[in-house]
Every structure is written in structure tokens, then in C-alpha cells.
C-alpha positions in Angstrom: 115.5 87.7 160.7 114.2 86.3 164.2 111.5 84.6 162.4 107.4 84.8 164.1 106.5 84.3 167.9 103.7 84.3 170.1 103.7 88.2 170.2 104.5 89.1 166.6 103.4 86.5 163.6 106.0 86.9 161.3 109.6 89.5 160.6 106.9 92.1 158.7 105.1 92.0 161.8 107.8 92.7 163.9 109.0 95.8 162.0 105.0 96.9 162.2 105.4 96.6 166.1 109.0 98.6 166.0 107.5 101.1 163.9 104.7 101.6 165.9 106.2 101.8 168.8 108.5 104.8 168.2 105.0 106.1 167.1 104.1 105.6 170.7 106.8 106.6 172.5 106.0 110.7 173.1 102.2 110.0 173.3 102.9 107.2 176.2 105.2 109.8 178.1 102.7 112.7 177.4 99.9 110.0 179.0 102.3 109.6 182.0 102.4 113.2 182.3 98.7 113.2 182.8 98.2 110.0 185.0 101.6 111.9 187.4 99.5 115.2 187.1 95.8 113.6 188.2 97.8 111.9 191.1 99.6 115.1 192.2 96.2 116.9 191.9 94.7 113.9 194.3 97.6 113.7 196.4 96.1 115.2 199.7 93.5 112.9 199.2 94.6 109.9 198.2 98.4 109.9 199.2 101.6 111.4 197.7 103.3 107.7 197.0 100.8 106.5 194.5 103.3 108.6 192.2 106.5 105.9 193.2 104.6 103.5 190.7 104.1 105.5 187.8 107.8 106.9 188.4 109.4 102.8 188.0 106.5 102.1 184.6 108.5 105.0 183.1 111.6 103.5 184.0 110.8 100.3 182.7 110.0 101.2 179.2 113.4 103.5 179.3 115.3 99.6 180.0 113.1 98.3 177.8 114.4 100.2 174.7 117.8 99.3 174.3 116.5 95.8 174.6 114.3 96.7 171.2 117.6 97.8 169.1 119.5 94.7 169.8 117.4 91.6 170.3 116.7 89.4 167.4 112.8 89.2 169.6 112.3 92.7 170.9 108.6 92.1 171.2 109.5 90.2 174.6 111.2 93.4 176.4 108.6 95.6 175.2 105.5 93.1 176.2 107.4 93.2 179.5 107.6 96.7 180.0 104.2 96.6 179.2 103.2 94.5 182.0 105.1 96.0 184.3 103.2 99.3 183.5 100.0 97.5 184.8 102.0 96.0 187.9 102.6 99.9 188.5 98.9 100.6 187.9 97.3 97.9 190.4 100.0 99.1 193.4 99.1 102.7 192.5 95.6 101.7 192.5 95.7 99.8 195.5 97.5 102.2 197.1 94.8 104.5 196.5 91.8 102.6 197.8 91.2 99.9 194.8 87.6 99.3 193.8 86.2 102.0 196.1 88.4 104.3 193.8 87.5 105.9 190.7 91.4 105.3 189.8 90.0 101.5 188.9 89.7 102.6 185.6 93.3 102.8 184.6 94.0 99.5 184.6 92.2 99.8 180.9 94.8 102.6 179.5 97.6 100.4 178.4 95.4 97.6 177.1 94.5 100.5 174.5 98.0 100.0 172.9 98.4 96.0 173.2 96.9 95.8 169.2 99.6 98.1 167.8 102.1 96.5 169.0 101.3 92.4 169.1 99.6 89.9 167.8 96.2 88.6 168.7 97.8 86.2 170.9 99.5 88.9 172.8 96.4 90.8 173.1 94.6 88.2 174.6 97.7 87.8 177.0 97.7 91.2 177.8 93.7 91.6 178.8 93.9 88.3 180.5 97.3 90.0 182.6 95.0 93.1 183.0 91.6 91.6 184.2 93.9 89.7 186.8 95.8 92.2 188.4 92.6 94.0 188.9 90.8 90.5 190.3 93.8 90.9 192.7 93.4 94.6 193.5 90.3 94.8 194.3 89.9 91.1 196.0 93.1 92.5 198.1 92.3 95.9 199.4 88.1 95.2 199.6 86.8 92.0 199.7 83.4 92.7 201.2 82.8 96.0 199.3 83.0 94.0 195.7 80.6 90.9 197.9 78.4 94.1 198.4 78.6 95.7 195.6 79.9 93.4 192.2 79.5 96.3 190.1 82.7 97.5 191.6 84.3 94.9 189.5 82.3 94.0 186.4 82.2 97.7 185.4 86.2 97.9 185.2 86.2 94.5 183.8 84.3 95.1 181.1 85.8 98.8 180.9 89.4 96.4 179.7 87.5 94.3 177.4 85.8 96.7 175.4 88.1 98.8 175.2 90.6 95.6 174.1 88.4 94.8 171.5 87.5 98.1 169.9 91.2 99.2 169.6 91.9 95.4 168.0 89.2 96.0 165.4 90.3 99.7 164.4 94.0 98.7 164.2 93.7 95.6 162.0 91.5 98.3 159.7 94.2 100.5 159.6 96.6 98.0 159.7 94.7 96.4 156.5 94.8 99.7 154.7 98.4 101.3 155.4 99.5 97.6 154.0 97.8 98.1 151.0 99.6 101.3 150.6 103.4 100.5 152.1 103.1 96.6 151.2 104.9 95.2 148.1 101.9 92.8 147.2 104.5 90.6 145.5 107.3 90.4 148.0 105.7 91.2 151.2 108.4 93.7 151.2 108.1 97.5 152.4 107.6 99.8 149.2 109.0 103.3 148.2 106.0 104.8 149.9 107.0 103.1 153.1 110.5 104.4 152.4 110.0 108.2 151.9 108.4 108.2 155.8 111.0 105.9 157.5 113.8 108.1 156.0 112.5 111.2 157.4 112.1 109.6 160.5 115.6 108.2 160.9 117.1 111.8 159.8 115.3 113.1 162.8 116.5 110.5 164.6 120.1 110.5 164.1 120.1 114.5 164.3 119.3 113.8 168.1 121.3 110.9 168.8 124.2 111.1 166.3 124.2 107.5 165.3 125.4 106.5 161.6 122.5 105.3 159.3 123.7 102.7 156.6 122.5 102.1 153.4 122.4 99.4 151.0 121.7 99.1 147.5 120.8 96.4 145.5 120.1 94.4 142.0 119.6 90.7 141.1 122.5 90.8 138.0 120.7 89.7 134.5 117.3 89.4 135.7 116.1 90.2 132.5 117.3 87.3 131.4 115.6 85.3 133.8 112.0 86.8 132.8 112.9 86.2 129.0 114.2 82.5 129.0 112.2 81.1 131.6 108.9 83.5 131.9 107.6 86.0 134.2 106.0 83.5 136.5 109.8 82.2 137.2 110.8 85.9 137.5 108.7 86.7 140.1 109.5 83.5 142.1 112.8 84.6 142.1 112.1 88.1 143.0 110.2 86.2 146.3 112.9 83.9 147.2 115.6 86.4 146.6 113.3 88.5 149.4 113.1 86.2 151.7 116.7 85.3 151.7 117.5 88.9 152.2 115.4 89.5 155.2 116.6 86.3 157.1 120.0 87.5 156.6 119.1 91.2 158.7 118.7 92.3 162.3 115.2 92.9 163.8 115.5 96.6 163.4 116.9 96.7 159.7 114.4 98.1 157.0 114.8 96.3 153.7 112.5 97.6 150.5 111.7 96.7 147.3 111.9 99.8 145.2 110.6 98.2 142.2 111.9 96.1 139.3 114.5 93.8 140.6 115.7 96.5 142.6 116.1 96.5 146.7 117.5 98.9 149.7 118.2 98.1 153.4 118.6 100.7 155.8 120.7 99.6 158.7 120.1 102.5 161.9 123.4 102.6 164.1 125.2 100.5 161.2 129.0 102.6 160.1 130.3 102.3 156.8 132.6 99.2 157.8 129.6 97.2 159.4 127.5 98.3 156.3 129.6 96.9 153.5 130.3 93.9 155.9 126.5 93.4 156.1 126.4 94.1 152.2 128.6 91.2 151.7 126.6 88.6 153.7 123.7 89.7 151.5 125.7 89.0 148.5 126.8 85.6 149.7 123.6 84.5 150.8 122.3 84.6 147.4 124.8 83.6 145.4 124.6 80.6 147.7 121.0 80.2 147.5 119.0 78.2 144.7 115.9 80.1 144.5 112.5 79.2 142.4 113.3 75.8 141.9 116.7 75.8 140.9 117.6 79.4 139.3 120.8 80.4 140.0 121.4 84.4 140.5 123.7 86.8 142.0 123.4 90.3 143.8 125.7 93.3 142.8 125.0 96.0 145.8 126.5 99.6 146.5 127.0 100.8 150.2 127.1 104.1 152.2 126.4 105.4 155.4 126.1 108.4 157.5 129.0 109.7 159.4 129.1 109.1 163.3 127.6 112.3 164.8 126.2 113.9 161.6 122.7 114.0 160.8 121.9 111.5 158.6 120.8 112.6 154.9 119.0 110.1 152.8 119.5 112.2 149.1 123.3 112.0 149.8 123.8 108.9 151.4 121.3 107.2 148.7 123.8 109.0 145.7 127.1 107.4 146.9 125.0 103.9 147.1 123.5 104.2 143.6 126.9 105.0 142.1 128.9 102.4 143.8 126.0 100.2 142.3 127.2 101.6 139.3 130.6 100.8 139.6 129.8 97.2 141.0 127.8 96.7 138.0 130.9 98.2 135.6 133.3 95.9 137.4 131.4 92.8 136.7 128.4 92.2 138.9 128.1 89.7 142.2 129.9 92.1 144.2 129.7 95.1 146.6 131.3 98.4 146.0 131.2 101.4 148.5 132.2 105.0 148.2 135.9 105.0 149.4 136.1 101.8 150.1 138.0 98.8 147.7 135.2 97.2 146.0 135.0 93.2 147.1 134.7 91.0 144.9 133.0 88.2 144.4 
């Protein structure tokens, strides 16, 4: 994992603002549909280009979204696309007239999604982008009507900062509460709750676009052991180290899940059955190679599957292959991977 940054504090985070943001996706096109539609209804009065702006914010968040499958810090293209939706804003609203325009006001509708996505940082970034492209807009297109009339400006102005901080209060709420639900309080990983609503999604998902889904599963070999000779405090160190070693080991976009028990699962979206078993084994290596909780040696036996290129991807199957090559990693020995068709690697 890509470790925290300015925009997200940490890898949970990250997956928050990924998760949220496919969340976002259709409501921010419907949103465009109804900013395109208000300037199409103005158009004879305020001019048919103000639509050229709007046209290049939805084509930035389309570039944007590749960006989010493969960087290790996707909060960077979406926090650009972002920006560049209130670029499009100010032109469209300077095009229209600025501050003697009722059209000010938009500047404030992205700022409503900067807490979803980012951290406090980034929504403190974001505001302070906002309140200066439309210090620019209006200083720009009508200087002496804001002298005349300040109202112009503070009413929009505080419009963004209201609005900033009301949506900032009722997402760290709900952000507070769904954690309590999804969270793994001991781990910090996502839970089987989490799980049942990401896999839905993703089987949506790869109905539409046809892109493999893979799927790991795995199980820290004699844990029981652990608990019993050196104590459940031990056990559950282990259980966070071992957690930490496997998210540092995944992509940005990768799910992992503690399903309870010494027990884990990664989802890997776009990942084939070759990259997932090759992925598997990294896991595996990384903690066999890792001295967790002050010195406990343990090892991972994991089972693999994936959904076929171009078929829908189904979580009850997909997850039976992985539980019974688990099975057959487990019979074999343990510290190894084994994956439906494939040879099972030892380790």
C-alpha cells in the first residue's frame, strides 16, 4: 500500500475515498446534467458557450479515472479533476456575467463533495481553491460592481464555507458510524459486513465492463498455537502485524478483509487467475519473511480464484474454488498457495 498523504491520512482512508467515489460517480454526471440543462434553458440570455466548460469538467473526471485504478496515490488525479471542475465553473461563470450573476453560486457545488473524498487538509485546500477562483471571477469581469456592492462577494463566500463545513461535519458522522459497522476494531481491517456490499458491487461492475475479479483466501497456519503458548494478547498482536504486512504488500484499489478468527480475503478487481496466485504468493512471502509481535514467527497458507475475462463475476463461486484450494493448501502442508487448476506452489 501507498501509505497516507496530504489528501488521504492513511491506506483505510484511501479505500474510503475509492469507495466513495464510485458512490459519486452517477450523482456527479446526473448534477452535470442539471447545471448543462439550467445553462441550455439560459442560453439566449446568457450565451450558448458557457456549456464548453462544463463539457471539458466532464471530460476531466473521465481522464481522471483510469488514473484511480492504477496509481499507488489516486487521490491526486481525482483532487485534480476536482479542481479543474471549478476552473470550468469560474470561466462558465465569468462567461456569464460573474458576480452580477446568480450563476455565482456554483462555485459552492463541488466543495459539497471535498469531505467524502479527502482529508481535512484537502478540504481546506479545496475551499481555499474555491474562494479564489471566485476572488478572481468576480475581481475580473466587475471590479466596481463588488466596490459598490461587497455583498456580491461575501454572500458566495460564505455560500462555500458553509456549505464546506456542514458537509465536513455530517460526513465524519457518518463516516464515524459506517466504521463502527464495516471496521474490524482489532485490525483496522474491512469486515464481512463491508464484504457482502463490495461484492455486489464488483458483480455489477464486471457484468458491464467484463474484467476478471480475483480472489484470495487466507489463514495464519497454527495460530491456535500461538494464542495457547504465548496468550491472547500475543495472538492479537500477531493478528495486527500480520494485517499490516498484508495491506503494504496490495495495490491502492485491492480490498483486503478480515473475516474473523485468523482468517483474511483480498479481492483484487481487473486481477486474472495468473496475476492472482502471483499476488497470492507475494502475500505468502511477505509473512513468512516477516517477524511480527516481537519476534513470532508464522506463515500464511492461501487459496486463489478469479473470475473469467468477460464473465460476470460471481462471489459464491469464485469464493468456493478459494476456500477449497485453502483446503488443499492446508492438506498439503501449510505456507503455501493452491489455486483451482493451477499446480499448487510451495513454499
Amino acid at each position: 500500500m501507498a501509505g497516507g498523504s496530504w489528501l488521504c491520512r492513511d491506506d483505510m482512508d484511501r479505500q474510503r475515498m475509492l469507495d466513495m467515489e464510485q458512490r459519486i460517480t452517477p450523482v456527479r454526471s446526473a448534477a452535470m446534467g442539471v447545471l448543462a440543462l439550467a445553462l441550455i434553458a439560459c442560453g439566449p440570455w446568457l450565451g450558448w458557450w458557457t456549456l464548453a466548460p462544463l463539457a471539458l469538467a466532464a471530460l476531466g473526471f473521465g481522464l481522471a479515472h483510469p488514473f484511480t485504478e492504477r496509481a499507488a496515490r489516486p487521490e491526486y488525479a481525482l483532487f485534480a479533476a476536482w479542481a479543474g471542475s471549478e476552473v470550468a465553473i469560474a470561466v462558465a461563470v465569468g462567461l456569464s456575467g460573474g458576480p452580477r450573476n446568480a450563476t455565482m453560486a456554483w462555485f459552492a457545488i463541488p466543495v459539497v463533495t471535498l469531505s467524502s473524498r479527502f482529508s481535512l487538509r484537502g478540504v481546506v485546500a479545496g475551499v481555499s481553491l474555491a474562494l479564489t477562483f471566485l476572488i478572481a471571477v468576480a475581481l475580473a469581469t466587475a471590479a466596481h460592481a463588488v466596490a459598490d456592492d461587497p455583498t456580491l462577494l461575501i454572500a458566495p463566500a460564505a455560500l462555500i464555507v458553509a456549505v464546506a463545513m456542514l458537509s465536513t461535519a455530517l460526513m465524519r458522522s457518518d463516516v464515524e458510524h459506517r466504521s463502527e459497522a464495516v471496521i474490524d476494531p482489532l485490525t483496522g481491517m474491512l469486515n464481512r459486513n463491508a464484504l457482502q456490499s463490495r461484492a455486489t458491487e464488483l458483480a455489477q461492475q464486471s457484468a458491464l465492463s467484463g474484467e476478471p475479479i480475483g480472489l484470495i483466501l487466507a489463514d495464519l497456519d497454527h495460530f491456535k498455537q500461538v494464542n495457547d503458548s504465548l496468550g491472547h494478547a500475543t495472538g492479537d498482536a500477531v493478528l495486527k502485524d500480520v494485517s499490516y504486512v498484508l495491506r503494504k504488500q496490495l495495490r491502492a484499489f485491492d480490498l483486503a478483509y478480515r473475516l474473523g478468527g485468523e482468517e483474511f480475503l483480498v479481492l483484487l478487481p481487473g486481477a486474472d487467475a495468473d496475476q492472482t496466485l502471483s499476488l497470492a504468493e507475494e502475500l505468502r512471502e511477505a509473512v513468512s519473511a516477516s517477524s511480527v509481535a516481537g519476534g513470532v514467527d508464522v506463515t500464511l497458507s492461501l487459496g486463489v480464484s478469479a473470475s473469467g475475462r468477460g464473465e460476470a463475476f460471481d462471489y459464491a463461486v469464485v469464493f468456493a474454488e478459494a476456500d477449497a484450494a485453502l483446503y488443499e493448501a492446508k492438506r498439503l502442508g501449510r505456507d503455501r498457495v493452491c489455486g483451482g487448476e493451477l499446480l499448487p506452489v510451495a513454499g
